[in-house]
C-alpha positions, 0 to 999 in steps of 0.5 A, spaced: 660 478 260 657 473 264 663 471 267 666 478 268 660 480 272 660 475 277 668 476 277 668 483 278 662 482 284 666 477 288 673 481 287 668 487 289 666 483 296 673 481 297 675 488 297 669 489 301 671 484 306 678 487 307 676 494 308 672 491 314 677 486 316 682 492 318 683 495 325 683 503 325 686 506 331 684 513 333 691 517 336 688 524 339 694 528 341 694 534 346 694 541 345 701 544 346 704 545 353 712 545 354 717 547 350 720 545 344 723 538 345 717 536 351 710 534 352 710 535 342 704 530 343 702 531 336 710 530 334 709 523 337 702 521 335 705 523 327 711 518 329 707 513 332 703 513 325 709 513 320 711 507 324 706 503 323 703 505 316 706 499 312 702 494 318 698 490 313 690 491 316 691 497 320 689 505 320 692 510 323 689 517 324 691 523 328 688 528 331 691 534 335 689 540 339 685 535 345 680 532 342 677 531 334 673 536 331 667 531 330 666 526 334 665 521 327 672 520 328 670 515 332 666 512 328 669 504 326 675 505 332 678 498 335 682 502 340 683 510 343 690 513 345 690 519 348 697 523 349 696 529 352 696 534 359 692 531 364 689 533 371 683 537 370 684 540 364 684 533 361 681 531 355 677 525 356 673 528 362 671 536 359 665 536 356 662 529 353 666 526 353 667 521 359 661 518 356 663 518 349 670 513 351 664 510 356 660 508 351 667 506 346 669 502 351 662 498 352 663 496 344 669 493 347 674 498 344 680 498 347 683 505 351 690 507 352 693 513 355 700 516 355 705 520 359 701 525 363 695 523 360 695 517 365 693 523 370 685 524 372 682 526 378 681 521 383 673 523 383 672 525 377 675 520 371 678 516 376 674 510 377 673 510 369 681 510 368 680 504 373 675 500 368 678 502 361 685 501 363 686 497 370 690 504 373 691 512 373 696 517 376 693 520 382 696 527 384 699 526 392 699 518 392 703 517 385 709 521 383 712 523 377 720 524 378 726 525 372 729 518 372 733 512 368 729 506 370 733 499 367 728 496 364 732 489 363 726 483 365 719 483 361 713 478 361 710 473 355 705 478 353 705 481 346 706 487 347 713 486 349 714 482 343 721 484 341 723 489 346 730 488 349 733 492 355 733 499 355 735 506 359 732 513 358 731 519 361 724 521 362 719 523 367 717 516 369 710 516 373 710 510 379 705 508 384 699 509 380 692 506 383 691 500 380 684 496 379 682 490 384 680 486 378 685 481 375 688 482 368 692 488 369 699 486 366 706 490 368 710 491 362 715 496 364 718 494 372 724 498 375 727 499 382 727 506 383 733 508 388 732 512 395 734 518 391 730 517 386 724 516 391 727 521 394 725 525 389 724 531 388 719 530 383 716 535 378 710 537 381 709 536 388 715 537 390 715 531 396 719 527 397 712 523 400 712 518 406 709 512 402 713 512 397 719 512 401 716 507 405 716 502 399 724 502 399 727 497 394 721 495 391 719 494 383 715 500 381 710 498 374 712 504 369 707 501 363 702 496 364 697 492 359 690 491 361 685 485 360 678 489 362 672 483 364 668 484 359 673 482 353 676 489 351 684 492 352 688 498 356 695 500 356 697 505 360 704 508 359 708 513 364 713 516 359 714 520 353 716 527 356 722 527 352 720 527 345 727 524 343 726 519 348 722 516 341 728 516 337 729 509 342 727 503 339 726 498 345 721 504 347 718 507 341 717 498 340 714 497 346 708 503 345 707 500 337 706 493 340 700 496 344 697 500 340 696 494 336 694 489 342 689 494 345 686 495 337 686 486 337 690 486 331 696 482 330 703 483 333 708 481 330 713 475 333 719 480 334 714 486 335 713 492 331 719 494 327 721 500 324 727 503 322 727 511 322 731 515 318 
């Protein structure tokens, strides 16, 4: 008996220290939008969950509809990812919870927003996109057209561990307003073409005179984020198309981040997993 005690407090504290030692990862995915096959944000959080449900040390959970139904559900997150519609219905700046992600983010918890959720008001969420991500979509300056970027170049950074080239069609935001401050990384960098530039984008129309003028050069369609006080950020301008997930270079490249932002392990050849 004296020696099952000790034996069952240490196996005890050793579950103890393990449970406190995983990373949990908090998915909101937006309120329906789009017709079927479009903007499916709680389909695509379940995906991202699924896939990384075997990853040794990681919890995932998911929330649909905009936002949890108790603010508990932050209670212990390394990383935030919302995946829903932007602009001024945003999520992240109804009600409190600017000041909710605010203060997630002074704890050093990682930020990370998807498709048209990378979209915020220039005056209201703008500058705290700035901070928590490094960038953000401003309507009129940044535009939102149905291309096939050719992602074939990537940088030494994690979450482009294991991401090979690859092509799909998708409303791939660029221009965004980029921070000041160093540490921002882009992940995902193409040439738009004229016609491209052109447009016509999904809303507004344009074509716009500086995105014009900036024939020829690369445009940052996913980039990562190294916040000065220690914490992390993505931000990804795909994801419309709910097929485009069925990619594996895509679907690796989020996986990949969704770790990086929460400071969990990535994997050496990025996260794998093979759907059936």
């Amino acid at each position: 008996m004296k020696l099952i005690l000790p034996l069952f407090l240490a196996l005890s504290l050793g579950a103890l220290s393990s449970l406190a030692a995983d990373k949990k990862i908090v998915l909101i995915a937006g309120k329906p939008s789009h017709p079927p096959g479009m903007h499916e944000f709680r389909a695509g959080a379940l995906l991202l969950q699924q896939c990384l449900a075997a990853t040794p040390g990681v919890s995932v959970s998911v929330h649909a509809n905009g936002w949890p139904e108790s603010n508990a559900a932050f209670n212990g997150a390394d990383a935030v990812i919302i995946y829903c519609d932007g602009g001024a219905k945003h999520p992240a700046i109804q009600e409190d919870h600017k000041q909710i992600l605010a203060g997630l983010a002074k704890k050093g918890v990682g930020i990370g927003f998807m498709h048209y959720g990378v979209e915020i008001p220039a005056e209201n969420g703008g500058p705290e996109f700035l901070q928590w991500i490094g960038g953000y979509y401003e309507t009129n300056y940044s535009c939102n057209p149905m291309w096939s970027p050719d992602y074939q170049n990537f940088p030494d950074h994690p979450v482009a561990r294991g991401v090979k080239p690859f092509s799909n069609r998708d409303e791939w935001y660029f221009n965004m307003r980029w921070t000041e401050q160093k540490g921002v990384t882009p992940i995902l960098v193409a040439k738009p073409s004229d016609d491209v530039r052109k447009g016509p984008y999904v809303s507004p129309k344009g074509p716009y005179a500086h995105i014009m003028a900036a024939s020829g050069r690369a445009e940052t369609m996913m980039w990562a984020y190294e916040r000065p006080d220690g914490g992390r950020g993505f931000g990804f301008t795909g994801g419309h198309k709910h097929a485009n997930w069925g990619n594996e270079n895509f679907r690796k490249v989020v996986l990949n981040a969704l770790l990086w932002i929460a400071k969990a392990d990535v994997p050496s050849n990025g996260v794998e997993f093979v759907l059936t």
